[in-house]
C-alpha positions in Angstrom: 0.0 0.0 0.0 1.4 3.5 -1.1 1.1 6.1 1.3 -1.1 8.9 0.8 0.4 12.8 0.1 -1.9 13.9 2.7 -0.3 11.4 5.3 3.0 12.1 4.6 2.1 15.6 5.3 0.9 14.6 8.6 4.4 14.0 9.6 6.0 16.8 7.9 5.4 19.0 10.6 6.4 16.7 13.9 9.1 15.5 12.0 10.7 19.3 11.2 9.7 20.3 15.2 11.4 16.8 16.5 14.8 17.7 14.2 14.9 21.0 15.9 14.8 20.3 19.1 17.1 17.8 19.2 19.4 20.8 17.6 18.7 23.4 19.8 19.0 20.8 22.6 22.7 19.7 21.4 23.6 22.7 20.8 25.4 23.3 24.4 27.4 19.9 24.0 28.4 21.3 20.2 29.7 24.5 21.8 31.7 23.0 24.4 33.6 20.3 22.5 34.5 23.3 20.0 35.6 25.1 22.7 37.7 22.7 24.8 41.2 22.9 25.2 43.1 20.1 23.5 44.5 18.7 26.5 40.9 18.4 27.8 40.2 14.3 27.8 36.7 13.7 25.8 36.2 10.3 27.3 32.3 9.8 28.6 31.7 7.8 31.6 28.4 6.1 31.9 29.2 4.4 35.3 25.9 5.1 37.3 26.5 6.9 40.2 30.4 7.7 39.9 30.6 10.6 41.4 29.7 9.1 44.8 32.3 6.7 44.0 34.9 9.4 43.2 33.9 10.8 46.8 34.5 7.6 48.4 37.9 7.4 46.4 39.0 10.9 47.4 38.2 10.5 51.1 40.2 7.4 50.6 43.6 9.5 49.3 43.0 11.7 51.8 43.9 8.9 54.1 40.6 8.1 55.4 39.2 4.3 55.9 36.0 5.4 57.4 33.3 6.7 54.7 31.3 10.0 55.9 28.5 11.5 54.0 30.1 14.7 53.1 26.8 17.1 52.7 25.0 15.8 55.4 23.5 18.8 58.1 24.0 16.5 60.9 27.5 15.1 62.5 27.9 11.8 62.2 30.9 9.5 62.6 32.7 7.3 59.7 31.7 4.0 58.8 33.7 1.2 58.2 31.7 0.8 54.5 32.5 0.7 51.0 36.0 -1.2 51.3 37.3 -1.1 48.2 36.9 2.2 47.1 38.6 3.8 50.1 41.4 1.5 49.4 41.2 2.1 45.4 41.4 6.0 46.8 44.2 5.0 49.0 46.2 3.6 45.7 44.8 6.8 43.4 47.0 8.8 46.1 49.8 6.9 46.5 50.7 6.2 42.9 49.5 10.1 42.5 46.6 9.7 39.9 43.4 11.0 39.6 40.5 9.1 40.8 38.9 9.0 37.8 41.6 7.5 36.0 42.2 4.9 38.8 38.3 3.8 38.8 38.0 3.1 34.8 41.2 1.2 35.2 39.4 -0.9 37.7 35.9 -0.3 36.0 36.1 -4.2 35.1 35.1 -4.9 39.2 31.8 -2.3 39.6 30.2 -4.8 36.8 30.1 -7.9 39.6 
């Protein structure tokens, strides 16, 4: 069955609207790749979560192998949770590399 003009029509219009805002909406992320510096690394992580566990790996290389909430309006003590990140922050700041690089070296282990 051929498709009638008048359908296709139908679609012109939701069609041209979808295109433009998926422009207008990528049009931040366009800007700031053209603006970056070169040095600036372009990788995407997609680990859910990560910047709780790049918390948990900077209290870590700040020596710490007790997790505390850090924006939390009540004191609390550490807690003797999340092992291996403290100790995967304690390596980050002993061979002097950022936690970021550390955890997608390791990303191989937040899969199990």
């Amino acid at each position: 069955m051929a498709a009638s003009a008048e359908s296709r029509a139908s679609w012109a219009f939701p069609l041209v609207i979808s295109v433009l805002v998926i422009l207008v909406t990528s049009l931040p992320y366009a800007i700031g790749i053209a603006t970056q510096e070169s040095s600036t690394s372009r990788r995407v992580v997609q680990l859910p979560g990560l910047q709780r566990f790049l918390a948990m790996m900077r209290q870590g290389a700040a020596g710490s192998w007790l997790y505390r909430l850090a924006y939390t309006s009540e004191p609390h003590a550490g807690a003797a949770i999340y092992g291996f990140w403290l100790a995967l922050g304690h390596a980050a700041g002993a061979l002097q590399v950022e936690p970021a690089s550390c955890s997608m070296s390791c990303a191989w282990r937040t899969r199990y």
